[in-house]
C-alpha positions in Angstrom: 23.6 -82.5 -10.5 26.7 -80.1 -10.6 27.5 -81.5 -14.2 24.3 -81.1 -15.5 24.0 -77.2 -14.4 27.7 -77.3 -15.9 26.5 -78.0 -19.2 23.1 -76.6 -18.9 25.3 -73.4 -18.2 28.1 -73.6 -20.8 25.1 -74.3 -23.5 23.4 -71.1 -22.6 26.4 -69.0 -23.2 27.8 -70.6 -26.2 24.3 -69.2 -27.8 26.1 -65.4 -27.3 27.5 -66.1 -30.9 24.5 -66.6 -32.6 23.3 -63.1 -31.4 26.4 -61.7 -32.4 26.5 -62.7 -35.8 24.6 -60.3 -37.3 26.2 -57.6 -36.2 29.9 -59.0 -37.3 28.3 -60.1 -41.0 26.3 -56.4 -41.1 29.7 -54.2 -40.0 32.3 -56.6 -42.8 29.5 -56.1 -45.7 29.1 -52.2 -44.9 33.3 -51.8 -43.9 33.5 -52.8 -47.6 31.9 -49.9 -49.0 34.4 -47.3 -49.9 35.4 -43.8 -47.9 32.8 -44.0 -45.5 33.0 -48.5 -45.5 35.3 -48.2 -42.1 34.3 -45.6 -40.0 30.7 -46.9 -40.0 31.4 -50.5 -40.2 33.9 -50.2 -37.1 30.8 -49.6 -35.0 28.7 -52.2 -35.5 31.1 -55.0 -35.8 32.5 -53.6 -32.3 28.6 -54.2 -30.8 29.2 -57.9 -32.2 32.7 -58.2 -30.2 30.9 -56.9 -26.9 28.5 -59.3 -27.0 30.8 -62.4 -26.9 
């Protein structure tokens, strides 16, 4: 039973990166952009890294 809520539990989690993804993808397209690329970019690829 302990191994099952184990895995039940580590499965669950591992799903954090799938949420995140979007985020990372959107703030690397929009960090490309030049001048104002980084300062708005750093943002939102910062809500992916808080996430995981």
């Amino acid at each position: 039973m302990r191994v099952a809520l184990l895995l039940l539990a580590g499965l669950a989690l591992s799903g954090c990166g799938l949420v995140a993804l979007p985020f990372r993808v959107t703030g690397d397209v929009i960090q490309v952009v030049p001048v104002v690329g980084k300062p708005i970019g750093a943002p939102i690829h910062a809500v992916g890294d808080a996430i995981d």
